[in-house]
C-alpha positions as CSV (number, residue, x, y, z in Angstrom):
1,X,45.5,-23.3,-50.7
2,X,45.1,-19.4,-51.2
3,X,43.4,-17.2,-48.5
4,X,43.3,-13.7,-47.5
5,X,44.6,-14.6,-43.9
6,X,47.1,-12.3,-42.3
7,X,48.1,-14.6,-39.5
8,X,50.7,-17.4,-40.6
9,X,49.1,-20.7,-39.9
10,X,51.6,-21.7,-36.9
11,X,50.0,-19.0,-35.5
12,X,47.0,-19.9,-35.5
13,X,47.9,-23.6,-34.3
14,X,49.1,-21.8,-31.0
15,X,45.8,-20.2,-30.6
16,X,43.5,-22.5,-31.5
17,X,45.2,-24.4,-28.4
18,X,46.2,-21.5,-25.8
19,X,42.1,-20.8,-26.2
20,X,41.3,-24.4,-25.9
21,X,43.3,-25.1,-22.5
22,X,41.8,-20.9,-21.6
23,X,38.4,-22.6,-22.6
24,X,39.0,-25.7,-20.5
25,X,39.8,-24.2,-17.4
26,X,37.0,-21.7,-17.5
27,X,34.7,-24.6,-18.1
28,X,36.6,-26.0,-14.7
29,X,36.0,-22.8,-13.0
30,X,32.5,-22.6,-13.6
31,X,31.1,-26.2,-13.6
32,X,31.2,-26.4,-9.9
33,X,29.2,-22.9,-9.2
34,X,27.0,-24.0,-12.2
35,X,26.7,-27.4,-10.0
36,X,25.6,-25.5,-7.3
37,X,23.4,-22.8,-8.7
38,X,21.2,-26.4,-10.5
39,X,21.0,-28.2,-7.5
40,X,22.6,-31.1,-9.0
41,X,24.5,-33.8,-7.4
42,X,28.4,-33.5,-8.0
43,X,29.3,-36.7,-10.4
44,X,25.9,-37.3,-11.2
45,X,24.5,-37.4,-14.4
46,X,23.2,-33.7,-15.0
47,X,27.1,-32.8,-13.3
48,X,28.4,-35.0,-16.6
49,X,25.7,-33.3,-19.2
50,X,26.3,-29.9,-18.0
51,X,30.3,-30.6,-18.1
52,X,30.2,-32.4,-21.6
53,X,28.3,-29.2,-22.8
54,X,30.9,-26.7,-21.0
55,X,33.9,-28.5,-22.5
56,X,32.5,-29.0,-26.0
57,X,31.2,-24.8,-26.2
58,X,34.5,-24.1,-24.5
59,X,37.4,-25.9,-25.5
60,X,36.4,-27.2,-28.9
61,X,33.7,-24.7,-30.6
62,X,35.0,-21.3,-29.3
63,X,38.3,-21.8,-30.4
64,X,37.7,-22.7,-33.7
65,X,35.2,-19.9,-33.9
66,X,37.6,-17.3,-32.4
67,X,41.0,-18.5,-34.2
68,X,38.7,-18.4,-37.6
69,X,36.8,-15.7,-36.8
70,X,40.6,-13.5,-35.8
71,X,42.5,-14.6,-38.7
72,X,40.1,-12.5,-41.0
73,X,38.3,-14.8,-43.1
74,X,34.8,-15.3,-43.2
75,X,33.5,-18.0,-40.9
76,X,31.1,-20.4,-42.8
77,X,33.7,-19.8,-46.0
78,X,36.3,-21.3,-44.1
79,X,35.6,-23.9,-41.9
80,X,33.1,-25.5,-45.5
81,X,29.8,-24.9,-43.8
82,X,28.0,-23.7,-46.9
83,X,25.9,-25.0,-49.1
84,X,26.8,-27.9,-51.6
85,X,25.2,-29.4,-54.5
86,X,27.1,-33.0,-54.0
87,X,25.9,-32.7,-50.2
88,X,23.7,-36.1,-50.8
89,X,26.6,-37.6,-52.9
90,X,29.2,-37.0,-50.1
91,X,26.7,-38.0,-47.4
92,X,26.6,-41.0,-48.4
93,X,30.4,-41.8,-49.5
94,X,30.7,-40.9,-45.5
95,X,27.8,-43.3,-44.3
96,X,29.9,-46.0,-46.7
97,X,33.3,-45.7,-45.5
98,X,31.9,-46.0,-41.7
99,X,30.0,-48.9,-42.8
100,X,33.0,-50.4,-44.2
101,X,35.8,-49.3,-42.0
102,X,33.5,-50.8,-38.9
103,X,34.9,-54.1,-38.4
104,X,39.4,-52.7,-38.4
105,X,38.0,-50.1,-35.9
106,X,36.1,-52.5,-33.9
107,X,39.0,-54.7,-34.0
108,X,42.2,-52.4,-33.2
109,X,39.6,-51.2,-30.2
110,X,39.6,-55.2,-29.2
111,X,43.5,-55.1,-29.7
112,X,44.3,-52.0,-27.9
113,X,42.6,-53.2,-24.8
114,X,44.5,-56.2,-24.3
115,X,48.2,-53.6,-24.0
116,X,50.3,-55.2,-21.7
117,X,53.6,-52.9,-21.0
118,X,56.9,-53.8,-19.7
119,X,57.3,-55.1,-15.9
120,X,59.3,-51.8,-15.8
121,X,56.5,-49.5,-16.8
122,X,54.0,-51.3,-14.5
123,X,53.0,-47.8,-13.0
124,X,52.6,-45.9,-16.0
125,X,50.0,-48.5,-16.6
126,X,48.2,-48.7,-13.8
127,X,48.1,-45.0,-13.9
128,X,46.7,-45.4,-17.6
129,X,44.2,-47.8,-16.4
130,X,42.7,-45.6,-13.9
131,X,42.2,-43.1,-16.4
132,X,40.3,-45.5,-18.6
133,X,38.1,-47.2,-16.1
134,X,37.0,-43.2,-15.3
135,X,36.4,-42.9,-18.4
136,X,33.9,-45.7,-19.1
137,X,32.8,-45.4,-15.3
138,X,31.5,-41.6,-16.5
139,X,30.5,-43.6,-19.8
140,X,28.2,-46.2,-19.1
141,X,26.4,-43.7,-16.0
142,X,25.4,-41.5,-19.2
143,X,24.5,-44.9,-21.0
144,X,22.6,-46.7,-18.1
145,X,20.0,-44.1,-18.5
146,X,16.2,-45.5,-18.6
147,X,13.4,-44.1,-20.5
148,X,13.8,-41.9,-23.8
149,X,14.5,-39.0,-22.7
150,X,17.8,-40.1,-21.4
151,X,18.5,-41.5,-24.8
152,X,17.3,-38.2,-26.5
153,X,19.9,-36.2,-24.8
154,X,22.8,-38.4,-24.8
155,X,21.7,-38.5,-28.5
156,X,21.4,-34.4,-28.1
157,X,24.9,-34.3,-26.3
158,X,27.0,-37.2,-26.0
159,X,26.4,-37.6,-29.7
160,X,25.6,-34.2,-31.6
161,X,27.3,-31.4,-29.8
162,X,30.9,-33.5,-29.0
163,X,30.6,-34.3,-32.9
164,X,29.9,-30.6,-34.0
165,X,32.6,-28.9,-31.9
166,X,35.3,-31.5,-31.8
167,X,34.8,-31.6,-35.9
168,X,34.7,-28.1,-36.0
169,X,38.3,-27.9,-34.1
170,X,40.2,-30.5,-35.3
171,X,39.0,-30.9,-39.4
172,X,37.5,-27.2,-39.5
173,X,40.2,-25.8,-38.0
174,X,43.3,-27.3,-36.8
175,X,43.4,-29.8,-39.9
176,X,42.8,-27.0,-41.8
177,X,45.8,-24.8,-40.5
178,X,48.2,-27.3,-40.8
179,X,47.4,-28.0,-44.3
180,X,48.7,-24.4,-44.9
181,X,51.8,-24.6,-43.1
182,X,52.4,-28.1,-44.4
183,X,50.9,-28.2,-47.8
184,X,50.2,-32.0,-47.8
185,X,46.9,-33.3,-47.4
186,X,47.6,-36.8,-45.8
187,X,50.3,-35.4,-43.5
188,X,47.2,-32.8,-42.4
189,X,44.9,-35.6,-41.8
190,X,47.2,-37.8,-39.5
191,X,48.4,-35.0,-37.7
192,X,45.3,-33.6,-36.9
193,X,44.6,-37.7,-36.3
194,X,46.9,-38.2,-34.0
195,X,46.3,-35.4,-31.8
196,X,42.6,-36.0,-31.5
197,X,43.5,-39.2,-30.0
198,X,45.6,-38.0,-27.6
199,X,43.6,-35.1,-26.5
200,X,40.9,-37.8,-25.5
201,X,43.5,-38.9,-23.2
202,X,41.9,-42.4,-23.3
203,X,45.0,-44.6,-24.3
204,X,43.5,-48.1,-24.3
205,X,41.2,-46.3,-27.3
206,X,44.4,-44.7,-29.2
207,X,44.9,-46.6,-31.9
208,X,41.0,-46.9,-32.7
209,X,40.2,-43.6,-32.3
210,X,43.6,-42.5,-34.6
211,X,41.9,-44.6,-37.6
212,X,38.7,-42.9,-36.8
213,X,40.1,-39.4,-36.5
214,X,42.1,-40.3,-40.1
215,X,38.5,-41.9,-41.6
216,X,37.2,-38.2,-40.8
217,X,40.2,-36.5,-41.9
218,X,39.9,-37.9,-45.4
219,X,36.2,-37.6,-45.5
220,X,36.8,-33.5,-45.3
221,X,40.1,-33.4,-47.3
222,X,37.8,-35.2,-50.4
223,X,34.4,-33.9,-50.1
224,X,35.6,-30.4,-49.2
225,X,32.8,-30.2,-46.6
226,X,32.9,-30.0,-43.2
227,X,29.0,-31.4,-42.7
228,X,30.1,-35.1,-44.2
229,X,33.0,-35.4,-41.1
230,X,30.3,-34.2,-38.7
231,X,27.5,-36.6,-39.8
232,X,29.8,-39.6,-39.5
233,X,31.0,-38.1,-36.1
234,X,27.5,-38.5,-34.9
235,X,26.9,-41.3,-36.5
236,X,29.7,-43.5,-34.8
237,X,29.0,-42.0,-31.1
238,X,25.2,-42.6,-31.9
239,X,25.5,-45.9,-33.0
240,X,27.2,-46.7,-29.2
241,X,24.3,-44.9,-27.5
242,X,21.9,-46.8,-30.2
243,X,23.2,-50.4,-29.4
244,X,23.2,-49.6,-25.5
245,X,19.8,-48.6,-25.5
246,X,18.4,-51.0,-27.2
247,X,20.4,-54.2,-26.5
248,X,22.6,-52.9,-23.4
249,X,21.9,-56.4,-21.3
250,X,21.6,-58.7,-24.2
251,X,23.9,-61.6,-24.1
252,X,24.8,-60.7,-27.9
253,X,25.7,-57.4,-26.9
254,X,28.1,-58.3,-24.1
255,X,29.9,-60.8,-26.5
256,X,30.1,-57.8,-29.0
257,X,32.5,-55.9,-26.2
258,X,34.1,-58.6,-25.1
259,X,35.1,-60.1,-28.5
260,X,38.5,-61.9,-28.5
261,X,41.1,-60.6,-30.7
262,X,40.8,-64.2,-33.4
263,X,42.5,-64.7,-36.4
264,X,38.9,-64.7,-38.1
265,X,38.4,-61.3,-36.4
266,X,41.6,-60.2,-38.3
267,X,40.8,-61.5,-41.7
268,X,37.4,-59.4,-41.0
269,X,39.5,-56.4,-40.2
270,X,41.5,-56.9,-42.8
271,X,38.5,-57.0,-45.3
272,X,37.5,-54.1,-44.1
273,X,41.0,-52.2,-44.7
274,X,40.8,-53.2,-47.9
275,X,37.2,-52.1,-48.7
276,X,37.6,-48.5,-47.1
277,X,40.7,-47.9,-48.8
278,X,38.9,-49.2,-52.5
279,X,36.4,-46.5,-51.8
280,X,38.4,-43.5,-51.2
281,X,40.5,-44.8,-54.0
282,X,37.4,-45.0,-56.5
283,X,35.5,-41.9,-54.9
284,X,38.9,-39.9,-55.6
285,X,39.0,-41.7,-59.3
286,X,35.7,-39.7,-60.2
287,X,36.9,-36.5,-59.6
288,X,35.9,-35.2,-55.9
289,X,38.1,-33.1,-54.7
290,X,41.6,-34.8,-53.2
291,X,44.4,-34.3,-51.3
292,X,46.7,-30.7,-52.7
């Protein structure tokens, strides 16, 4: 990949990061005073909105707007923002491979869950545990929301803006800067992969969200477009928000989170491996743009 860029792409890797941990302690800084000035209760719900919206401007959007924006290059150019005659095609390749890679992520998140470490790391765990009971303590306050305008915003928030920025760091930018500095398009994806996961610092939700981060990875590397990655985003945090909304004290929908990791469920997973990969492989097969 050619560009005009006069800062070397490890460069911009450092950046894009030193701004994002800049960006998250600003947001730190300020939330509480911002807390204050609203009138809102500290770990309530608009204390969680206001600080999803500070870390999502902050650590994820600005960074990847400044890095881009300092390296010399023009911005919507860059990070595939523009226009695009295919944009319906691609659209749709995207709302197919979530479709079909639904059941293996659905699975290794059933999977994950049940991680038992050694007797010897029983701490680490524990400690790991805490942080994911937080998590989905913070999670299902957002979710628990009655009346649609609750389900508006976490559609607004929870769902668009932590898609936009977070697509526009990791694929837009980050995926983008490694693919410079190592000029090979799967090892760019699962990079970029791996360290969205582990920035979410949610490890029962690693191996899930590291297929999902590679699902988006590919999306951009093929269709050359940073919208299609972004669409999906939203579409696989929507669909959460969707299903809890709708059918959050169902019986169905408390045997859909508590699923049991079966050999069926495996097959399914399986099934649904296979049928992802078949449609990158015959998306790429027609000529979209692939892996350089």
């Amino acid at each position: 990949m050619k560009t005009s860029f006069t800062v070397p792409p490890a460069t911009r890797v450092l950046y894009l990061f030193l701004l994002m941990l800049a960006g998250l302690f600003v947001a730190g800084l300020f939330l509480p005073l911002l807390i204050h000035l609203f009138g809102l209760e500290s770990g309530g719900r608009g204390a969680i909105y206001l600080g999803t919206v500070l870390q999502s401007l902050m650590a994820f959007m600005l960074p990847a707007y400044l890095t881009v924006k300092w390296s010399g290059y023009p911005l919507t150019k860059y990070l595939k923002l523009e226009g695009d005659a295919r944009l319906g095609q691609h659209l749709l390749f995207g709302l197919l491979a979530f479709l079909f890679s639904y059941a293996l992520v659905s699975f290794l998140n059933q999977w994950n869950q049940g991680f038992v470490l050694p007797e010897a790391l029983r701490s680490v765990e524990e400690w790991m545990r805490t942080l994911e009971d937080a998590a989905m303590e913070t999670t299902m306050l957002l979710l628990s929301g009655q009346g649609v305008g609750y389900f508006l915003l976490n559609l607004l928030i929870v769902a668009g803006l932590a898609a936009l920025s977070e697509e526009l760091f990791f694929r837009g930018a980050l995926q983008q800067f490694l693919q410079e500095k190592i000029p090979n398009g799967h090892a760019s994806v699962w990079i970029t992969a791996f360290i969205f996961s582990v920035v979410h610092f949610q490890f029962y939700g690693f191996f899930p969200r590291l297929v999902l981060g590679a699902l988006l990875g590919y999306l951009f590397l093929y269709t050359r477009n940073l919208w299609v990655p972004i669409v999906v985003h939203f579409i696989n945090n929507a669909t959460v928000i969707v299903l809890h909304f709708f059918w959050g004290d169902t019986e169905w929908m408390e045997g859909l989170e508590e699923a049991e990791v079966t050999p069926a469920f495996a097959f399914m997973a399986l099934i649904s491996l296979l049928l992802t990969l078949f449609l990158f492989m015959n998306y790429r097969r027609r000529g979209v743009d692939g892996a350089r």
